[in-house]
N, C-alpha and C positions, 0 to 999 in steps of 0.2 A: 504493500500500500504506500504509495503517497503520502506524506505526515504533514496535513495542512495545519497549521496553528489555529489551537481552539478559541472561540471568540473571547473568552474568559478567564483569563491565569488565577491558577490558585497561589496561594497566601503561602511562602515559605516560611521557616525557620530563619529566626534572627542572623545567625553566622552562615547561610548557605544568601541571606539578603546583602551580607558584608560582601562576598562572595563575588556573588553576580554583579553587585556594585563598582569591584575591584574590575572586573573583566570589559567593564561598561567604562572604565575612566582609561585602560589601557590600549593602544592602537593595534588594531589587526595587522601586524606586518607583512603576512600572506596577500592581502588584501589591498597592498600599495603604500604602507608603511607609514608613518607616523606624518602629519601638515606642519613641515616647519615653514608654510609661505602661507602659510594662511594671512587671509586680510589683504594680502595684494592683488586681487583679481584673478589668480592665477591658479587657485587649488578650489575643489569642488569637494567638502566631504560629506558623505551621505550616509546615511543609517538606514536600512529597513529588515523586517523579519520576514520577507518572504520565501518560500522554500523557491529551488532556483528551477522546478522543474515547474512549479504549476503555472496558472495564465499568468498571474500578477507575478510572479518573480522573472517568468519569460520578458514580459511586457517592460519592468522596468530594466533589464538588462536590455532589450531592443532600447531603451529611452537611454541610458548614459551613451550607447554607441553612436545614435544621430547627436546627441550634446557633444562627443567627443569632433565630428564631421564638420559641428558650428564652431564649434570653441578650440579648435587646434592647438592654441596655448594653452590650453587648461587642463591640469591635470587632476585627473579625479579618483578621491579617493572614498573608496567604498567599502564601510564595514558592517559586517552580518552579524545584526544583534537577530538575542532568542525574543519571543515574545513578553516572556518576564522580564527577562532586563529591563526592557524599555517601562513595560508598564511599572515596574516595583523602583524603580531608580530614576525615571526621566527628572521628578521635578530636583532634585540631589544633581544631577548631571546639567539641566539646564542653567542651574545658576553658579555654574564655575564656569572656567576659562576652557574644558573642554567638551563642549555644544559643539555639536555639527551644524552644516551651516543650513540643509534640509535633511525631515525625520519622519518616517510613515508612523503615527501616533495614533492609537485608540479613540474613538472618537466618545462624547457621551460629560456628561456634566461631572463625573467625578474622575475623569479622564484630561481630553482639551480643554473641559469646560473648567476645571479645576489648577489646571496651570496658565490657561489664559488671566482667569481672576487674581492668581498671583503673578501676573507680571511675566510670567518665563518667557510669551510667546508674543511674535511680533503681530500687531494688527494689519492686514491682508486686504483689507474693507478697498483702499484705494487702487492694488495693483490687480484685483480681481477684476475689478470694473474697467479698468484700463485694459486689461483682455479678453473681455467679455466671457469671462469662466461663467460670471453670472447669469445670463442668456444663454450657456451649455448645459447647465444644468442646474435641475427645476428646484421650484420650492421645496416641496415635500424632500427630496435626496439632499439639496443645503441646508435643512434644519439643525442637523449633526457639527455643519462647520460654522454656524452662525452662534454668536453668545452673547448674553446682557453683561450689567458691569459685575452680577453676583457670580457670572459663570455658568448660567444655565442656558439652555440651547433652546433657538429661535428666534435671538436676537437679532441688533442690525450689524452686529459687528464678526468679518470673518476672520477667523482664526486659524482657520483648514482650510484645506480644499481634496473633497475627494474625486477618485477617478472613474471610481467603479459604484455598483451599486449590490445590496445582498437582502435575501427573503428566504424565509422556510417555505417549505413545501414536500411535498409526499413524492416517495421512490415504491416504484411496484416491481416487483422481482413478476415479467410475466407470464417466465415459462410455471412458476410454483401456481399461479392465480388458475393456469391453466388443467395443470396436472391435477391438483384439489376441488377443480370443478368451483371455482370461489369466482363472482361474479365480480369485476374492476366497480367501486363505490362511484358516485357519485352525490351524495349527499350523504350527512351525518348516519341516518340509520344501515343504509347499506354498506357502511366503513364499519359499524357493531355489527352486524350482521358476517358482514367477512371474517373477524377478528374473532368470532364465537365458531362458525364456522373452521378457520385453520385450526383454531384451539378443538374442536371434537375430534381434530383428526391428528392430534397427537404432534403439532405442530405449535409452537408459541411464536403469534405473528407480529408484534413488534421488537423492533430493534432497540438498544436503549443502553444508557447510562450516566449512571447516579454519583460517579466520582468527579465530573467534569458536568458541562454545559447540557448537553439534552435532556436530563431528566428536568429542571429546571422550565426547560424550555418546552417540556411538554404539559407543566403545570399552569404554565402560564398563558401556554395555547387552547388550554381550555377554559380560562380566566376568559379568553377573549372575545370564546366563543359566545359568552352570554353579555358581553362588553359593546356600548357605543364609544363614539366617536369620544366623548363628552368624557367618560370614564377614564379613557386612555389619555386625554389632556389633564385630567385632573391627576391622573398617576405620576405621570412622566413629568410632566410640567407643573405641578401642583397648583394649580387652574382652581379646586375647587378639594374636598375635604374627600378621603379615599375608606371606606370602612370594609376591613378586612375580613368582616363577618356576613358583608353584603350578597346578594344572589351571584355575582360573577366569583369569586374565590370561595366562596363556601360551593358553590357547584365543582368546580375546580380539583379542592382538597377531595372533597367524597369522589368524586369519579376517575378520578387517577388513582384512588384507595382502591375503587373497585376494581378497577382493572389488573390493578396487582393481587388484588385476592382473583381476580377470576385467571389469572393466569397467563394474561396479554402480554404484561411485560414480568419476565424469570426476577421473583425477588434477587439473586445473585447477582443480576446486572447492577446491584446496589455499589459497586465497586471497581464497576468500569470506565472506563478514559472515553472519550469520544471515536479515538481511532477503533476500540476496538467495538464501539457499535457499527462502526462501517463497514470491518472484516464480517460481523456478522450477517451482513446482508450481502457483502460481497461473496462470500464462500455460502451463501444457500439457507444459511439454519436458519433464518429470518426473514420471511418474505416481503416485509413493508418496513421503510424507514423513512421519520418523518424529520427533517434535517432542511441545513441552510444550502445554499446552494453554492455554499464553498467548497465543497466535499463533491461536486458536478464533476471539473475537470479529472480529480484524483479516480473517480468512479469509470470516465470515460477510457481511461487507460487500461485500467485493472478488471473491470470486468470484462473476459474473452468466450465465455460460456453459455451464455444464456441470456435472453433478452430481459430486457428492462424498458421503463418509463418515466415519465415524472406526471403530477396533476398536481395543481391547486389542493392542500388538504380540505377536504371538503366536508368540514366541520365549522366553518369557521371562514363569513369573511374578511375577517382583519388577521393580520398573519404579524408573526413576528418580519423586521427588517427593515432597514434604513438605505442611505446613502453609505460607501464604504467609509475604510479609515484616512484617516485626514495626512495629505503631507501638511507639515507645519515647518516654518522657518523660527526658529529658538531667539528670543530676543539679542542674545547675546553672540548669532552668528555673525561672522566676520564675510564671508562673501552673499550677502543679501539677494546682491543682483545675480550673479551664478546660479544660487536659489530657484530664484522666480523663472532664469531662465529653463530649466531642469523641468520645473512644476509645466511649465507652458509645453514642452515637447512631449509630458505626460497627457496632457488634453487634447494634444496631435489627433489629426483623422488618420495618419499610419499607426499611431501604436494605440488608438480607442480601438482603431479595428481586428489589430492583433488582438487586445483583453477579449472581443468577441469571439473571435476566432478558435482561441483556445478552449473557450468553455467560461468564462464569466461575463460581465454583466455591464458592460463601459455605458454609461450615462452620458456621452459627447458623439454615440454613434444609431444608429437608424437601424434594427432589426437587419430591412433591406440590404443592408452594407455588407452582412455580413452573409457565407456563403454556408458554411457546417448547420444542418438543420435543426438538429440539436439544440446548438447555443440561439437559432432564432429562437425558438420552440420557448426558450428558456430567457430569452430578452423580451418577446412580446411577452408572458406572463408577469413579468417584476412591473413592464406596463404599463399592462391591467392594473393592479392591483395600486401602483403608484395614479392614474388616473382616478380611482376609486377610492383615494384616501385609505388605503389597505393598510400601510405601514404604519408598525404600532412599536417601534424603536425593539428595548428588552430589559427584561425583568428585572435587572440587577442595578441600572444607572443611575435610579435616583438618587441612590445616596452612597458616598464613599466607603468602601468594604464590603460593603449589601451583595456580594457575590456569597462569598464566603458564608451570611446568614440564607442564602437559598440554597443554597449547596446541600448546608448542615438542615435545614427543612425537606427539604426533596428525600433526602436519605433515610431522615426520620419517619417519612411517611414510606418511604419502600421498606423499612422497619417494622413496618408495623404499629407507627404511630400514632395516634386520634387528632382527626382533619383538624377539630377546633386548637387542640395547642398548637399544631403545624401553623394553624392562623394567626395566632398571637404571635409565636416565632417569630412572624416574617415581620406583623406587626410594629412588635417594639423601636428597630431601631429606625426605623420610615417616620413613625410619629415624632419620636423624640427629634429626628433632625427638621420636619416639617414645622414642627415647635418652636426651633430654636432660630428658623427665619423670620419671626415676627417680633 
């Protein structure tokens, strides 16, 4: 498999955070060795976590290559953080003397939204407009890179700028739908109907895990399903007063309970990675997996045996997903203009249409553009769902660390734990920080 980074880094130990912090302030010599010109025009240093085979690591290594073609004097140095690094250390690295001078960054209020308000990152507002990023790409996918002065997302001011866009959505393994006589869902009852069906046949039909991001994310996809527009504003954006004991999360906690007593999702997956909810539906024992569509490209390689699909999960139509993660330029980088240049050959019509190409999701390029059916298959749906006010960001961004208390919720309920303290759980630290804005 492909090892695309999960949306979500878990919370290390103190001396393994010294650690990665040590590794984050040290230069990748591999990688083009240490900027002693930094500041003079002439050195390009760049950080991102993408693995180098998928769309986005392909796509930005096509983007340093034409920067290399523009900018002949410039030498560019490029080093490969893990995805904890940056998230567990950025705001520690941004405010010393070794900030890069552009950084692909997590997008999300206790993310950019969170080192914009402290000052780490440069505001973008004027050079965005000046190359009409803003006019490439739409409201709803700039919400992610827009922040107020508190750091919450939606504001007028940009701080990011993404390339790509990303949404969940349901994978049918077709040859098993087929072999099981299990009819492909289209609406909520016939997705329980299939799932009761592979289960009589000795088959456990979702994919899943409780150690990382999906479990999470299927708690909160069912949150959504009985969720307006209204609810998801007042969640994300605290718009308006969120009660955790309300019909969307009390349906939520019970029916995800249920389904781990009925057998849909193997209580074991209580301690799975994300990766290996993918093996499980790559190698067969899982016929359905309901995932973001970062995991498209890695799937497109890896499965060689048997057909597959993708549809709208059709539970639900507000879906988890946003606009992608943000490049940001760090207050404190020294080649600004380099930067912007970089950022600008990322919003390219050649390498939007590469991200398409490969199998993600470029938000500067037109279905049409692109040629692999698949990835239209898979542009025209994010859309859909972006014309329909679909995207309902994710679970964890409210509030700083809020990963870590769904994590430890979601488990407790594949535990075996009672929906309603699962509700309180998640409760507590959403209220107290919701509290502490006023």
């Amino acid at each position: 498999m492909n090892n695309p980074r999960t949306r979500f880094p878990l919370r290390r130990k103190p001396l393994l955070l010294t650690v990665s912090a040590l590794a984050l302030l040290a230069p990748l010599t591999a990688c083009g060795g240490s900027d002693s010109a930094a500041g003079d025009g002439k050195t390009l240093r760049l950080w991102h976590y993408e693995d180098k085979d998928g769309a986005l690591g392909k796509a930005w290594a096509a983007a340093v290559t034409e920067f290399k073609k523009s900018h002949p004097e410039v030498k560019v140095v490029f080093e490969q953080k893990t995805f904890d690094q940056i998230q567990q250390n950025a705001g520690m690295i941004l405010n010393s003397d070794k900030a890069p001078d552009v950084m692909e960054y997590n997008k999300g209020n206790a993310t950019t939204g969170l080192l914009a308000k402290q000052g780490l990152l440069t505001d973008l507002t004027p050079i965005v407009k000046a190359h009409g990023w803003d006019k490439k790409i739409s409201d709803s996918a700039s919400v992610t890179a827009r922040y107020d002065k508190n750091g919450e997302m939606g504001g007028d001011t940009w701080y990011g700028v993404p390339n790509y866009g990303e949404f969940v959505l349901a994978y049918y393994n077709d040859d098993l739908f087929k072999k099981y006589h299990v009819a492909k869902p289209t609406d909520f009852n016939s997705f329980e109907a299939a799932l009761a069906k592979f289960k009589a046949a000795g088959v456990t039909p979702l994919a899943n895990a409780g150690n990382d991001h999906p479990a999470m994310h299927w708690l909160y996809l069912l949150a959504l399903s009985r969720a307006d527009h209204k609810w998801v504003d007042d969640y994300q954006r605290y718009q308006g007063k969120v009660d955790f004991h309300g019909p969307e999360m009390t349906y939520a906690a019970n029916k995800f309970k249920e389904w781990v007593d009925n057998g849909y999702f193997d209580q074991k997956d209580v301690g799975l990675k994300g990766t290996d909810m993918t093996e499980q539906f790559v190698s067969q024992k899982r016929p359905i997996m309901v995932g973001g569509n970062w995991w498209f490209g890695g799937l497109t390689t890896d499965i060689k045996d048997f057909q597959w699909s993708t549809a709208p999960y059709p539970g639900s139509k507000i879906t988890l997903g946003a606009g992608g993660n943000n490049w940001v330029i760090p207050t404190k980088a020294k080649n600004k203009k380099l930067a912007e240049d970089f950022i600008d050959i990322t919003m390219s019509p050649k390498i939007q249409k590469l991200i398409g190409e490969e199998g993600n999701i470029p938000l500067a390029a037109k279905p049409d553009e692109i040629t692999n059916p698949r990835s239209r298959q898979l542009i025209n749906a994010f859309d859909q769902d972006q014309a329909n006010g679909g995207l309902a960001f994710y679970p964890d961004w409210p509030v700083a660390g809020y990963f870590d208390t769904w994590l430890a919720a979601t488990q407790n309920l594949m535990n075996g734990g009672k929906p309603d303290a699962i509700l309180d759980q998640l409760a507590a630290p959403y209220e107290k920080y919701t509290a502490s804005r006023h």
